[in-house]
C-alpha positions as a Markdown table, in Angstrom:
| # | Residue | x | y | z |
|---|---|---|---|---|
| 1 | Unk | -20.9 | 21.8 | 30.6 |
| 2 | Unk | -20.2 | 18.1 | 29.6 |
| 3 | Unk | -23.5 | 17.8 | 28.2 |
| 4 | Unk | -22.8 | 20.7 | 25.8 |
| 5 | Unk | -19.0 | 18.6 | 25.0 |
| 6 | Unk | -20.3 | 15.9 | 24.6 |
| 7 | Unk | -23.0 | 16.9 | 22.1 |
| 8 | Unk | -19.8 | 18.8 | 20.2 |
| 9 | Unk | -18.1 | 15.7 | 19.6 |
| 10 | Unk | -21.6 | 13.5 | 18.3 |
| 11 | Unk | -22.5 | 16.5 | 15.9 |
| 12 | Unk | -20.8 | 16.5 | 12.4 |
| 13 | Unk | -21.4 | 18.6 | 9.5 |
| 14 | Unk | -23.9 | 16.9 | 6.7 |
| 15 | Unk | -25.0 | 18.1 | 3.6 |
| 16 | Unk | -28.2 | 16.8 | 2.7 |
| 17 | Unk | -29.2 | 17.1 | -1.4 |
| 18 | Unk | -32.2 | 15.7 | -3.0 |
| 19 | Unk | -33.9 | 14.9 | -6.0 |
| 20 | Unk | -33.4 | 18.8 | -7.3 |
| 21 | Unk | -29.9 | 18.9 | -6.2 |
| 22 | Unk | -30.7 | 21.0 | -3.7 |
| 23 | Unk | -28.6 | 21.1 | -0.7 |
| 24 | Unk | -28.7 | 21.8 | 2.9 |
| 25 | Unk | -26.0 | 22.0 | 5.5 |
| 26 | Unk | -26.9 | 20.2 | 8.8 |
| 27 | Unk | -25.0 | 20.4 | 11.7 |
| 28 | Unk | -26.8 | 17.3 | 13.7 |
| 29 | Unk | -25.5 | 14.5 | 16.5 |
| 30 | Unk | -26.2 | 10.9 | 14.9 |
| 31 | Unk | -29.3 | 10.6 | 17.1 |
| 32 | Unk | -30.9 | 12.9 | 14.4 |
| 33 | Unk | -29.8 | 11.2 | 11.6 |
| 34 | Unk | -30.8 | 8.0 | 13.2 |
| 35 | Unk | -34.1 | 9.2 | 13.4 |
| 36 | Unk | -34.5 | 11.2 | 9.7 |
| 37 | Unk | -33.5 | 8.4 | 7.6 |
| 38 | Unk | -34.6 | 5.4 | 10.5 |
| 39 | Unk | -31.3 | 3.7 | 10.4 |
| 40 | Unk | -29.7 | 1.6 | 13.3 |
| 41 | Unk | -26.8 | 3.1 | 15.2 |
| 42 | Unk | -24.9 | 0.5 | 14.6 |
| 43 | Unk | -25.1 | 1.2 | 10.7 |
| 44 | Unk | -24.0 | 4.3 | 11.4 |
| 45 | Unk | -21.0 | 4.1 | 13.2 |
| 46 | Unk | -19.7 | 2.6 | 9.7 |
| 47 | Unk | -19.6 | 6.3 | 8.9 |
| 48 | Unk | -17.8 | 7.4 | 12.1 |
| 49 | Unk | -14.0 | 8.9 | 10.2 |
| 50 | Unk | -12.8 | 8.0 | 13.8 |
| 51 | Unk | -13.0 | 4.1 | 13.7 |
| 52 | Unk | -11.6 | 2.4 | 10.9 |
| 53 | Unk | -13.9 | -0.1 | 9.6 |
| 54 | Unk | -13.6 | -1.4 | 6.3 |
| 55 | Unk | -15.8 | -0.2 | 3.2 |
| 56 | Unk | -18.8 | -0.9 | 2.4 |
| 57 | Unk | -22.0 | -1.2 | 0.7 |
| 58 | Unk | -24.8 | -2.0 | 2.7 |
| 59 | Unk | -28.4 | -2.2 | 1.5 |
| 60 | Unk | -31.2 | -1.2 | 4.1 |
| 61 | Unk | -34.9 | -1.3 | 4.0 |
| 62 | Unk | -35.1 | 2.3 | 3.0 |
| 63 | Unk | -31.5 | 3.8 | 2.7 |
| 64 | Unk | -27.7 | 2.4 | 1.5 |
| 65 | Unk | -25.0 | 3.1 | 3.7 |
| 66 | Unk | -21.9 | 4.1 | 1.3 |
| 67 | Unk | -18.9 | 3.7 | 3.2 |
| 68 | Unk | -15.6 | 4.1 | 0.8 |
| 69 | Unk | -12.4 | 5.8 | 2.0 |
| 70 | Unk | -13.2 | 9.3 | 2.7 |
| 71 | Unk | -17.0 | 9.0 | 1.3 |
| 72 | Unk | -19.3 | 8.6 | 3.4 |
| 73 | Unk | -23.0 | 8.6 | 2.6 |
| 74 | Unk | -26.4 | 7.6 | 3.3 |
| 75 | Unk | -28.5 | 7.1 | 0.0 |
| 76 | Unk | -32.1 | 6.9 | 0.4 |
| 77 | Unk | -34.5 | 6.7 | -2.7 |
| 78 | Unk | -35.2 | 10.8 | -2.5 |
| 79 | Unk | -32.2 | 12.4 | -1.0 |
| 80 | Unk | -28.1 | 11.7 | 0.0 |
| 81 | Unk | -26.6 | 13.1 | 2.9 |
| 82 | Unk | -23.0 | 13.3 | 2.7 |
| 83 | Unk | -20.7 | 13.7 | 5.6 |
| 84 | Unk | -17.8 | 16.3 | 5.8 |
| 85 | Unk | -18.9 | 18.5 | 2.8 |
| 86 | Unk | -16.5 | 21.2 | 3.3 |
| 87 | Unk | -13.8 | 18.8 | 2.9 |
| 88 | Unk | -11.5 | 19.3 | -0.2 |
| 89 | Unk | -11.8 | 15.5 | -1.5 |
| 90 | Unk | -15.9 | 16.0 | -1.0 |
| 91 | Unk | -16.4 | 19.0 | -2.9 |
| 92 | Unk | -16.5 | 17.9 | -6.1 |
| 93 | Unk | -18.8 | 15.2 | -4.8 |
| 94 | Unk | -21.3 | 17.5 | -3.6 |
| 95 | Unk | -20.9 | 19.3 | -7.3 |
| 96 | Unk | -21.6 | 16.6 | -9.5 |
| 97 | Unk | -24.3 | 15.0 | -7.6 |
| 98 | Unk | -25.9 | 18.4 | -7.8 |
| 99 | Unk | -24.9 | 18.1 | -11.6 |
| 100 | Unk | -26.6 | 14.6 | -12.3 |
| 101 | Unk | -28.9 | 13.8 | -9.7 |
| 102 | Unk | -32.0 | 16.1 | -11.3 |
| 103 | Unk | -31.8 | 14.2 | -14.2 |
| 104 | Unk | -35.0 | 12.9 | -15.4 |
| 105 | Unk | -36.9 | 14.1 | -11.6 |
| 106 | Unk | -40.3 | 13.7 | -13.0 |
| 107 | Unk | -39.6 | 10.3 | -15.0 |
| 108 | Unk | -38.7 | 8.4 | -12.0 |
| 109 | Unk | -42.0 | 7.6 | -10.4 |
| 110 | Unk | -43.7 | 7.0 | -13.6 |
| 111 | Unk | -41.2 | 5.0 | -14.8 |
| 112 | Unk | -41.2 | 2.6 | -11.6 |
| 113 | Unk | -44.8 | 1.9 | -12.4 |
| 114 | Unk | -44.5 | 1.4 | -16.1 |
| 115 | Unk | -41.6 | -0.9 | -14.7 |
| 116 | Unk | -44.1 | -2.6 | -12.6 |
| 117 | Unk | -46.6 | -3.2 | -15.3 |
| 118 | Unk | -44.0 | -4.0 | -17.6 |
| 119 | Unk | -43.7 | -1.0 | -19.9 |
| 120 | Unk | -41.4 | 0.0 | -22.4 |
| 121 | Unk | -40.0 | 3.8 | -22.8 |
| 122 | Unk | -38.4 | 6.0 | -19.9 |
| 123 | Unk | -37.7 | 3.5 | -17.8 |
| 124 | Unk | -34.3 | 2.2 | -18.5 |
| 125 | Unk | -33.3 | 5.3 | -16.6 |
| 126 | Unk | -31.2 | 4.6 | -13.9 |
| 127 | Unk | -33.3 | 5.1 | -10.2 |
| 128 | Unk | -32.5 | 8.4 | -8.1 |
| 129 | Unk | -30.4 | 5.9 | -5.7 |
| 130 | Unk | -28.1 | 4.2 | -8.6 |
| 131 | Unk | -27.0 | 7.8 | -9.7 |
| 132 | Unk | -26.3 | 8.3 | -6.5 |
| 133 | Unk | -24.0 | 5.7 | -6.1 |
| 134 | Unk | -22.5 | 5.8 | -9.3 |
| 135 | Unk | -21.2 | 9.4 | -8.7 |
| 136 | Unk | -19.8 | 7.9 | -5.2 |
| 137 | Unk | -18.6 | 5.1 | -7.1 |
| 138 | Unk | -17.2 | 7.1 | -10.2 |
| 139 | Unk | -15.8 | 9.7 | -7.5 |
| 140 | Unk | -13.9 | 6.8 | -5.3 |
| 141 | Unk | -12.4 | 5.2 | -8.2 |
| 142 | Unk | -11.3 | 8.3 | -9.9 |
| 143 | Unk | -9.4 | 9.1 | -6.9 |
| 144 | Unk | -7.4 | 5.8 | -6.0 |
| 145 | Unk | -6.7 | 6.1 | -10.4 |
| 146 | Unk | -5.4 | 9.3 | -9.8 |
| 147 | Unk | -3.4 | 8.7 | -6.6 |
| 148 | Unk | -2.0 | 5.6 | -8.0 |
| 149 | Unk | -0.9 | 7.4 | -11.5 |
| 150 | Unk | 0.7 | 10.1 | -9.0 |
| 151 | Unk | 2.6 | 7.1 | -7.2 |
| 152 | Unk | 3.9 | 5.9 | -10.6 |
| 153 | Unk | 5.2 | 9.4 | -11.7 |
| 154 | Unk | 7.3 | 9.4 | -8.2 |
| 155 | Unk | 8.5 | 5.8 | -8.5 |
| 156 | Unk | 9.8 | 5.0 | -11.6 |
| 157 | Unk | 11.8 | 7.4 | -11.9 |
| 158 | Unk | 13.3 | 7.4 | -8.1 |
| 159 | Unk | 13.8 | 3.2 | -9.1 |
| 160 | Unk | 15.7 | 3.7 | -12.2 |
| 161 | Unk | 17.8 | 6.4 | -10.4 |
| 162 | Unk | 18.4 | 3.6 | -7.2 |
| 163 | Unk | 19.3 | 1.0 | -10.1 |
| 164 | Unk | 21.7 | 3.7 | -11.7 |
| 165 | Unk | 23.6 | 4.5 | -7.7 |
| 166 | Unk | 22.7 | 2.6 | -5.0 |
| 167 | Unk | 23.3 | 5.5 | -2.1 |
| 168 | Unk | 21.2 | 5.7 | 1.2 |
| 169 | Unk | 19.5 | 8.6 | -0.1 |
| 170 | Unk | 18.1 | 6.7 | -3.3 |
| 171 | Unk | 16.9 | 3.9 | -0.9 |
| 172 | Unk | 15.4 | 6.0 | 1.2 |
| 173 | Unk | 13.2 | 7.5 | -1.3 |
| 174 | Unk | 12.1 | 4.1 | -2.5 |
| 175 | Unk | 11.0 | 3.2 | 0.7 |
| 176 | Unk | 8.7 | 5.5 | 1.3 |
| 177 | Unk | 7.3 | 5.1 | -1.5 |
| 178 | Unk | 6.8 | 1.1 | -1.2 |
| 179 | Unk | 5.2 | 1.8 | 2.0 |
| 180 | Unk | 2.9 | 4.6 | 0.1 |
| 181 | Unk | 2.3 | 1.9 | -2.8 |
| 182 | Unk | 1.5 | -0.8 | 0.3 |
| 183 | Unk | -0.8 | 1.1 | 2.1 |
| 184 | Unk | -2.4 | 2.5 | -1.4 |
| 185 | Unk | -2.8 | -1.2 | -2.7 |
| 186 | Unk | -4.2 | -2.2 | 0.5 |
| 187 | Unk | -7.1 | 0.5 | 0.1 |
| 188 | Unk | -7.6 | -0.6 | -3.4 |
| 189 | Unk | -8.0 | -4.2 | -2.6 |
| 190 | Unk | -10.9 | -2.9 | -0.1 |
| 191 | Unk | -12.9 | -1.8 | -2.3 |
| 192 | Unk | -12.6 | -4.0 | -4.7 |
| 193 | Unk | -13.7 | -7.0 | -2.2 |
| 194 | Unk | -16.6 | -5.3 | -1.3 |
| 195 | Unk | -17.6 | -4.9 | -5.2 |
| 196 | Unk | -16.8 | -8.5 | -5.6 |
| 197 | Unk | -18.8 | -9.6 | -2.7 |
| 198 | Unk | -21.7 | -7.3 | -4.0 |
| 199 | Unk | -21.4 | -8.5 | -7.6 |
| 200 | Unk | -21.2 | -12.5 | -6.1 |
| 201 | Unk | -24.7 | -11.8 | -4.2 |
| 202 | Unk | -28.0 | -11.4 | -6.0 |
| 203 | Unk | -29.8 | -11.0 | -3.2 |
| 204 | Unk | -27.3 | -7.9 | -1.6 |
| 205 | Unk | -28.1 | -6.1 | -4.9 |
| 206 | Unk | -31.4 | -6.2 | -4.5 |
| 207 | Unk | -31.4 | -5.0 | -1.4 |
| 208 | Unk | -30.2 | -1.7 | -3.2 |
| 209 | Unk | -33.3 | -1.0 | -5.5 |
| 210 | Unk | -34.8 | 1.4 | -2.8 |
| 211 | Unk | -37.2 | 2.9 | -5.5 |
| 212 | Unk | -38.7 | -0.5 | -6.2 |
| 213 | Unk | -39.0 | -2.0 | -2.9 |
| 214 | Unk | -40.6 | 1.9 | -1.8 |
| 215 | Unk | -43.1 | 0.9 | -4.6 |
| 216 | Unk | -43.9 | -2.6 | -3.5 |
| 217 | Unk | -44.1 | -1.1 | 0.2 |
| 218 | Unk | -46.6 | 1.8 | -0.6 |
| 219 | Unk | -48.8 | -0.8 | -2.5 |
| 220 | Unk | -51.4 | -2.9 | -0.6 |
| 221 | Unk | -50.7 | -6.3 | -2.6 |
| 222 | Unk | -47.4 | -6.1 | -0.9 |
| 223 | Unk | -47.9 | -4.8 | 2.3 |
| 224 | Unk | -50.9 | -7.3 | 3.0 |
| 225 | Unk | -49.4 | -10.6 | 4.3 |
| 226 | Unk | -46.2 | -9.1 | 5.9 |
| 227 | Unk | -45.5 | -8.8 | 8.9 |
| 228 | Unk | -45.5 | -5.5 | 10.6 |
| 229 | Unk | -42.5 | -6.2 | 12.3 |
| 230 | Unk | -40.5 | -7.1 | 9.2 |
| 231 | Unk | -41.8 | -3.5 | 7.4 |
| 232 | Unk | -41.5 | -1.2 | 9.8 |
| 233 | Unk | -38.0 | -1.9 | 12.1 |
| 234 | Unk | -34.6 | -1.5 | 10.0 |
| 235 | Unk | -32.5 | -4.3 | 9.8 |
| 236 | Unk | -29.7 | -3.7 | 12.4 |
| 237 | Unk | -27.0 | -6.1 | 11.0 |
| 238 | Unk | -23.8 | -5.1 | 10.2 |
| 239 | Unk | -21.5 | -6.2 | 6.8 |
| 240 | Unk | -19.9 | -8.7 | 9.0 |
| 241 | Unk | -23.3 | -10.6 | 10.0 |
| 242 | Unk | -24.5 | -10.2 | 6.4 |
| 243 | Unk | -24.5 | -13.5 | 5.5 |
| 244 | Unk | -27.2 | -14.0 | 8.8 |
| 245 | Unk | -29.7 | -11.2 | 8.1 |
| 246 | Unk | -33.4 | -11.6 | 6.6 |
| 247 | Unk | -33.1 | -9.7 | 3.4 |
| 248 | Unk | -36.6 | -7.1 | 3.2 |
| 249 | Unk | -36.6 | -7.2 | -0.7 |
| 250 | Unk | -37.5 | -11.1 | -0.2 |
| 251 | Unk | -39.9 | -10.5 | 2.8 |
| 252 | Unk | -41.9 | -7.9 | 0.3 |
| 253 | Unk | -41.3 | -10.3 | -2.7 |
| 254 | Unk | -39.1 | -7.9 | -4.6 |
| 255 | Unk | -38.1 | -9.0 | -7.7 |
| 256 | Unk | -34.4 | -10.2 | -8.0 |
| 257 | Unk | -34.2 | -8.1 | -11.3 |
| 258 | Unk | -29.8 | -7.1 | -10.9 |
| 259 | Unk | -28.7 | -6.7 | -14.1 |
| 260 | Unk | -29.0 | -2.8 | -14.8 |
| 261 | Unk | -27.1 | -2.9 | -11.7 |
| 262 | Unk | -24.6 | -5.6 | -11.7 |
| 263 | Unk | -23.9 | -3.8 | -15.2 |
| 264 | Unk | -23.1 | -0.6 | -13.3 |
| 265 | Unk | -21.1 | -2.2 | -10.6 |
| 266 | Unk | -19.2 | -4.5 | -13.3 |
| 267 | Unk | -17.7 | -0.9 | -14.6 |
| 268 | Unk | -16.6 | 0.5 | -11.7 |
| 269 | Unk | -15.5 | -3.2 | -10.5 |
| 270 | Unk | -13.3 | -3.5 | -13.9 |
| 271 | Unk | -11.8 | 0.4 | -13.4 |
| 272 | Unk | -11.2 | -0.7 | -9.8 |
| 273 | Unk | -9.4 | -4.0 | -10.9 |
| 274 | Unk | -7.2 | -1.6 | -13.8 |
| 275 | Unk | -6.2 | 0.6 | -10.7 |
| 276 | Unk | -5.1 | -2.7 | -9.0 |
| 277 | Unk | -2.9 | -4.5 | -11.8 |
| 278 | Unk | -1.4 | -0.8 | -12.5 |
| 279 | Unk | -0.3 | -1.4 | -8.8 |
| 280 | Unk | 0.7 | -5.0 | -9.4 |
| 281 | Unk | 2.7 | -3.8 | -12.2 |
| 282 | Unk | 4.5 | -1.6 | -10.3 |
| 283 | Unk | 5.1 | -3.8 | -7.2 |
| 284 | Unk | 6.6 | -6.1 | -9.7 |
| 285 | Unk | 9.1 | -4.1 | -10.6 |
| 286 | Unk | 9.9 | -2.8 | -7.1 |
| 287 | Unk | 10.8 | -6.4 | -6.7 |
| 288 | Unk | 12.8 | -7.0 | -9.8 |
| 289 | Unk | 14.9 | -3.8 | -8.5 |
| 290 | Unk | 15.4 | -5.2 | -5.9 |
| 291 | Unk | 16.8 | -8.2 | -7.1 |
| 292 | Unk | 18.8 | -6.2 | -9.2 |
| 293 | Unk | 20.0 | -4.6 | -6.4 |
| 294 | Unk | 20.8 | -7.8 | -4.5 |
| 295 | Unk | 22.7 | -9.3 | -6.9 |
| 296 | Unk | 24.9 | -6.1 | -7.6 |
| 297 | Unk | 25.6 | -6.1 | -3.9 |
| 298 | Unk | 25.8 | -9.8 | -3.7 |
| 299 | Unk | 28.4 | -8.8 | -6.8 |
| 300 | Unk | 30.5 | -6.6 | -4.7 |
| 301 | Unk | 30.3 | -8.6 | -2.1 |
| 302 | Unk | 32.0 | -11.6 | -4.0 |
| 303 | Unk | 34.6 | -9.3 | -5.4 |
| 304 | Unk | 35.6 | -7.4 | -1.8 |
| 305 | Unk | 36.0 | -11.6 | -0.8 |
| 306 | Unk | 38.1 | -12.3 | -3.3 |
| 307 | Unk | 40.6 | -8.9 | -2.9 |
| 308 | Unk | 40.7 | -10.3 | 0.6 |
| 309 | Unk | 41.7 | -13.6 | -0.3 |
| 310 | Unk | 44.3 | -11.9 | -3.1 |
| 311 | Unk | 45.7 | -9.9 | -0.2 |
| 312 | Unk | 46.0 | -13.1 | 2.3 |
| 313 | Unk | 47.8 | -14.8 | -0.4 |
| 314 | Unk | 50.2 | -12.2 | -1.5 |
| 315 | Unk | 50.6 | -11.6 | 2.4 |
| 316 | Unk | 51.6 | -15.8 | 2.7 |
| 317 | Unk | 54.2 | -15.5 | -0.3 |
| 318 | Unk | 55.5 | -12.3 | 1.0 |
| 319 | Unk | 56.2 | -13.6 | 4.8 |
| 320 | Unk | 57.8 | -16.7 | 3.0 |
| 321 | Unk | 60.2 | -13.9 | 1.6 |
| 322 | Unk | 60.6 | -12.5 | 4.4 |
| 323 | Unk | 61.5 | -16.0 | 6.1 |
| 324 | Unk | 64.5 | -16.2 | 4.0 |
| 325 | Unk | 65.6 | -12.8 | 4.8 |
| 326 | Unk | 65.3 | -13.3 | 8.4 |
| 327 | Unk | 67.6 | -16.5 | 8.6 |
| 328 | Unk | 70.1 | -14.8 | 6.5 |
| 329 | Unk | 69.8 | -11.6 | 9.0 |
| 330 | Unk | 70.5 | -13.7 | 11.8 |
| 331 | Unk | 73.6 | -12.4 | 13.8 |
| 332 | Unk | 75.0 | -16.1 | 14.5 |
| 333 | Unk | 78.4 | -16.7 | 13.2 |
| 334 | Unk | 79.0 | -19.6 | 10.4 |
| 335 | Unk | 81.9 | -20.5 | 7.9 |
| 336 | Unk | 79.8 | -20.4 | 5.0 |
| 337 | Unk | 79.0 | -16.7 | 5.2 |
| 338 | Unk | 82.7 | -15.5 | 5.0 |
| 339 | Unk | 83.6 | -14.7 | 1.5 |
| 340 | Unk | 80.5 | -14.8 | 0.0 |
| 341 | Unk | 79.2 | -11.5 | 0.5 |
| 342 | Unk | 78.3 | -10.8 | -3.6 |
| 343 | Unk | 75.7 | -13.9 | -2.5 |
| 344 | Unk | 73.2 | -10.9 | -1.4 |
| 345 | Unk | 71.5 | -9.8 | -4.7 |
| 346 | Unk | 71.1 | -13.2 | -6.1 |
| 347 | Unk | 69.5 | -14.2 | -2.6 |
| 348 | Unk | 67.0 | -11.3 | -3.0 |
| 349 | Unk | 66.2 | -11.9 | -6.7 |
| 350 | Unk | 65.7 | -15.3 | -6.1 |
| 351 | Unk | 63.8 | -14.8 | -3.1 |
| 352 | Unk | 61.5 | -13.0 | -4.7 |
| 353 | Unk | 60.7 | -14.6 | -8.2 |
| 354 | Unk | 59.8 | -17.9 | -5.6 |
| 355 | Unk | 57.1 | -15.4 | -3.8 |
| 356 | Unk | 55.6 | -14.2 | -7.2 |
| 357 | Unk | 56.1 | -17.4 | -8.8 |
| 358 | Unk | 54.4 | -19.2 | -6.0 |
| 359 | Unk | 51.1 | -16.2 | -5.9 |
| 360 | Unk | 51.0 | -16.7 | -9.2 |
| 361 | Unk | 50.3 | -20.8 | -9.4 |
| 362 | Unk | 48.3 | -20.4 | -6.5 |
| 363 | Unk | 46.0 | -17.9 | -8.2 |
| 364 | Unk | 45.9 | -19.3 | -11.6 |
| 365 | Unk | 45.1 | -22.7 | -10.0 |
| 366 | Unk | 42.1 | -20.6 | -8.0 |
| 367 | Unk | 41.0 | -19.7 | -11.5 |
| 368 | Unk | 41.2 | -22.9 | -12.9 |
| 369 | Unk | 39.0 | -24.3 | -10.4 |
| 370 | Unk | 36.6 | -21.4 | -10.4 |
| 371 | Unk | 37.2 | -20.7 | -6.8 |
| 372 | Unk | 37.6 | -17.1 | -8.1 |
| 373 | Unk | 36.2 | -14.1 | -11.3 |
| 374 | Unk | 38.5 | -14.3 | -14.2 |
């Protein structure tokens, strides 16, 4: 019984197309997939949706390990298996590269030897693996594009409305969506490292022409000399011990011929970069609301300090007023007070042109001084 669980949880659904775009469902553990396309387990768990590594582009003696958000692939140079392909985002994955992967299915052999021997015609075709990865890498961008152009419908609108009425509903809303935007620009930025870092090495780009390095492998001018070790084990490293592995294309004295596809990667590496500034663009003004926003509350704030310090003052010239009342209220008996009774009025009206003449001074002295808003 735990034999049979644990087999469950290593199987996962594949869908395995090839040069016809012909495709075939596979429900397999990893051990068979380590052993169909002869890739290191460690390689694979890249592709595990249950640990979060970062993305990646990985070039292997005979396969490329495509790991970019939810697309996860092994390319070899004959056939892609995709994982999850019932998944809603994979779909039209699985459609298109049944679309454009039978292009030119005859051509591509020839054309590798006319390469070879440095012939002109078919062969500026791209290789079975590069329109592979091109639909991954069309597929990936189209989707953080369209994510991000959903984000920007929802924010501008919910950041002119915050700027309009700053309520806690309004800033709620545009706090989700920062924290959307963050975690969006973050994904972004991942894959467009991993293009940079793939566009900044020659030698990880070559490790991508699987169709010429299975050419200079099947031919005996390259396979005599090297060792047998070197041909026949994958390399195990992973994308973080890159910089440390033996690269196979040298070993077999592949060429170092990258530009049809640094041209390819340059595309998706400038669409990539457009999705990125279109999220710049947007922090950037998330953060010049917000400093609207602080200075209207930093506004307030100064004029809820000054209506204090209006009140204080008017509440200082008032118990003055009421100073002079009191003494005159006291019940003690004194000569002065008898026959002077009509004294009342004048002693309130003057009383009280003192307290507004003295708020008055004090304030227009405050002004005058810029202590406080005109």
């Amino acid at each position: 019984m735990e034999l049979q669980l644990k087999k469950t949880a290593l199987s996962r659904s594949w869908i395995l197309l090839d040069k016809d775009g012909t495709g075939t469902i596979l429900d397999v553990d990893k051990y068979a997939i380590m052993r169909m396309v002869e890739i290191h387990a460690r390689d694979l768990r890249i592709l595990d949706p249950l640990l979060s590594y970062p993305s990646a582009i990985l070039g292997r003696e005979k396969v490329i390990v495509l790991n970019l958000e939810h697309i996860k692939a092994i390319i070899t140079a004959q056939e892609v298996l995709l994982r999850d392909p019932m998944d809603d985002d994979i779909v039209p994955i699985v459609e298109e590269l049944r679309r454009r992967l039978p292009k030119s299915t005859g051509d591509e052999e020839p054309s590798a030897q006319d390469r070879e021997a440095g012939g002109e015609g078919e062969d500026n075709e791209f290789p079975f693996e590069f329109r592979a990865l091109e639909v991954a890498l069309e597929a990936i961008c189209s989707f953080l594009d369209a994510r991000t152009i959903e984000l920007e419908t929802a924010a501008y609108p919910a950041l002119d409305e915050l700027t309009s009425q700053i309520s806690s509903r309004n800033l709620d809303r545009v706090r989700k969506l920062k924290s959307a935007m963050t975690r969006l620009t973050n994904r972004v930025q991942k894959i467009r490292d991993e293009l940079e870092n793939l566009l900044d090495d020659d030698d990880d780009m070559a490790d991508l022409y699987l169709s010429k390095k299975l050419a200079n492998l099947s031919s005996p001018a390259s396979s005599f000399g090297a060792p047998n070790w070197l041909l026949s084990s994958p390399n195990p490293d992973s994308k973080i011990h890159r910089s440390s592995k033996a690269s196979t294309a040298t070993s077999v004295q592949v060429e170092n011929d990258v530009e049809d596809l640094e041209m390819l990667l340059e595309a998706y590496f400038t669409q990539i970069e457009g999705t990125l500034n279109k999220l710049n663009t947007l922090r950037e003004y998330i953060d010049d609301t917000e400093d609207y926003i602080n200075i209207q509350l930093d506004s307030h704030r100064n004029q809820l300090i000054q209506l204090e310090l209006f009140l204080s003052l008017g509440t200082v010239c008032l118990s003055i007023y009421s100073l002079v009342g009191a003494i005159f209220g006291m019940n003690i008996p004194y000569t002065w007070k008898d026959g002077h009774g009509y004294m009342f009025k004048w002693v309130v009206m003057l009383g009280g042109m003192v307290s507004a003449s003295l708020f008055l001074s004090i304030v227009t002295y405050a002004r005058r001084k810029g202590l406080v808003g005109s």
